[in-house]
C-alpha positions as CSV (number, residue, x, y, z in Angstrom):
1,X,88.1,154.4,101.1
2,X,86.6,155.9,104.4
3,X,85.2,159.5,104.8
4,X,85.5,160.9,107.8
5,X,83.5,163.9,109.4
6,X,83.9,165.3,112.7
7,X,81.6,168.3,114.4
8,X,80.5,169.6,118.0
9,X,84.0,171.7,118.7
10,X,83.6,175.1,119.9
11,X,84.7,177.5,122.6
12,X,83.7,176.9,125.9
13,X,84.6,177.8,129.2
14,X,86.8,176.0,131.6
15,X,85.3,172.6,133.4
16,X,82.7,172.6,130.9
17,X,81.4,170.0,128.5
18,X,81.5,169.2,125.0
19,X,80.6,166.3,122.9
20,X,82.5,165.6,119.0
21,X,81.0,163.2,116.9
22,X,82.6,161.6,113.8
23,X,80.6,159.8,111.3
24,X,82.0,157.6,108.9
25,X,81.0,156.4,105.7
26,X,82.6,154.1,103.0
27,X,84.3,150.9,103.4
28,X,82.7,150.8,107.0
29,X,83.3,147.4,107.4
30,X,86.9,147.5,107.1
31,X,87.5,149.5,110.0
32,X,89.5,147.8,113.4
33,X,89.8,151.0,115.3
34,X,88.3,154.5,115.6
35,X,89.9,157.2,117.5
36,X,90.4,160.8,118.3
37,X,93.9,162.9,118.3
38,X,94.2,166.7,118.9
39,X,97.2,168.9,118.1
40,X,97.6,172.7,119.9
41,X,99.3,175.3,118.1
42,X,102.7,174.2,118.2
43,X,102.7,171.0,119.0
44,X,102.7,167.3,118.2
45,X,99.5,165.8,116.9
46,X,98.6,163.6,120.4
47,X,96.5,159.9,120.6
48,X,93.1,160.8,123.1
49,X,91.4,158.2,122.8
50,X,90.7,154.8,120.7
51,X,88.0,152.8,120.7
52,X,88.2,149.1,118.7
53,X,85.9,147.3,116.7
54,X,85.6,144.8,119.6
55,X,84.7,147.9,122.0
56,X,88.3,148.0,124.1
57,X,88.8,151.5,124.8
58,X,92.1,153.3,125.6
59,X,92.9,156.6,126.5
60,X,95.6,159.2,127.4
61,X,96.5,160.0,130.7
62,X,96.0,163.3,130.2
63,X,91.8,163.0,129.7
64,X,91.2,159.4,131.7
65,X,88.6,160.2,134.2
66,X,87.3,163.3,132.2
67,X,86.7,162.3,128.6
68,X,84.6,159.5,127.1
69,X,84.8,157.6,124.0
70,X,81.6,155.6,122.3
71,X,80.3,154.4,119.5
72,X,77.1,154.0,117.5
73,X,77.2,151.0,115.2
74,X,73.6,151.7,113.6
75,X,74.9,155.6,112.9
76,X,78.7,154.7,111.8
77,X,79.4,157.5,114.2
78,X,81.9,158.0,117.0
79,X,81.7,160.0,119.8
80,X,84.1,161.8,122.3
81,X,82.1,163.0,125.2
82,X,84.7,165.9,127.5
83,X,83.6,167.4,130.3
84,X,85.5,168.8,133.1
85,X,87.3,170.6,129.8
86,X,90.3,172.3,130.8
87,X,92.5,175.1,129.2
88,X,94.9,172.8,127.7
89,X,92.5,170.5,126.2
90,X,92.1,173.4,123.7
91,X,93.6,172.0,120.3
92,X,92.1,170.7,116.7
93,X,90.2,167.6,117.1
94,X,90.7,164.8,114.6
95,X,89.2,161.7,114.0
96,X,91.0,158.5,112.3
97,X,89.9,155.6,111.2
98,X,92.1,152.5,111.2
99,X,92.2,149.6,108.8
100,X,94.8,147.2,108.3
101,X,96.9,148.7,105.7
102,X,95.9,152.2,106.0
103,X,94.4,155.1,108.1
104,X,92.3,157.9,107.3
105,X,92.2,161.2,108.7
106,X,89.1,163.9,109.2
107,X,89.8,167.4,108.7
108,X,89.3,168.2,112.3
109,X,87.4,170.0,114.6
110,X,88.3,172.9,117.0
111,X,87.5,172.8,120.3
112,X,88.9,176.1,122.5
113,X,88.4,176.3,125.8
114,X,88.4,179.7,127.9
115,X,90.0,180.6,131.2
């Protein structure tokens, strides 16, 4: 089992910054991957960006260039650093953890940015 808790959305004007953090907790050690997904109203839930346990990161076209993903191994936290935020970036943030024969979800954080 892995518990998952995101914070840091909010509302915040266009090309500004914000930083989401997911800490995890549980079977830590099981983990391979870490990532963030966001879904807007009416839409697809979409990959933003993953981050292995080896450190490889990947990330959607949409946010490459603009958003950052790290990690703290001593906190068991995750982090998504965006800046340059844009009106379409505005969605629920989730984090997911991914083991090898399952993945867990947070319950998502929104971020909403203004025009």
């Amino acid at each position: 089992q892995v518990q998952l808790v995101e914070s840091g959305g909010g509302l915040v004007q266009a090309g500004g910054s914000l930083r989401l953090s997911c800490a995890a907790s549980g079977s830590i050690s099981s983990i391979n991957a870490m990532g963030w997904y966001r879904q807007a109203p009416g839409k697809q839930r979409e990959l933003v960006a993953t981050i292995t346990s080896g450190g490889s990161t990947n990330y959607a076209d949409s946010v490459k260039g603009r958003f950052t993903i790290s990690r703290d191994t001593a906190k068991n936290t995750v982090y998504l650093q965006m800046n340059s935020l844009k009106p379409e970036d505005t969605a629920v943030y989730y984090c997911r953890a991914d083991l090898r024969l399952r993945l867990y979800w947070g319950k998502g954080t929104l971020v909403t940015v203004s025009s």
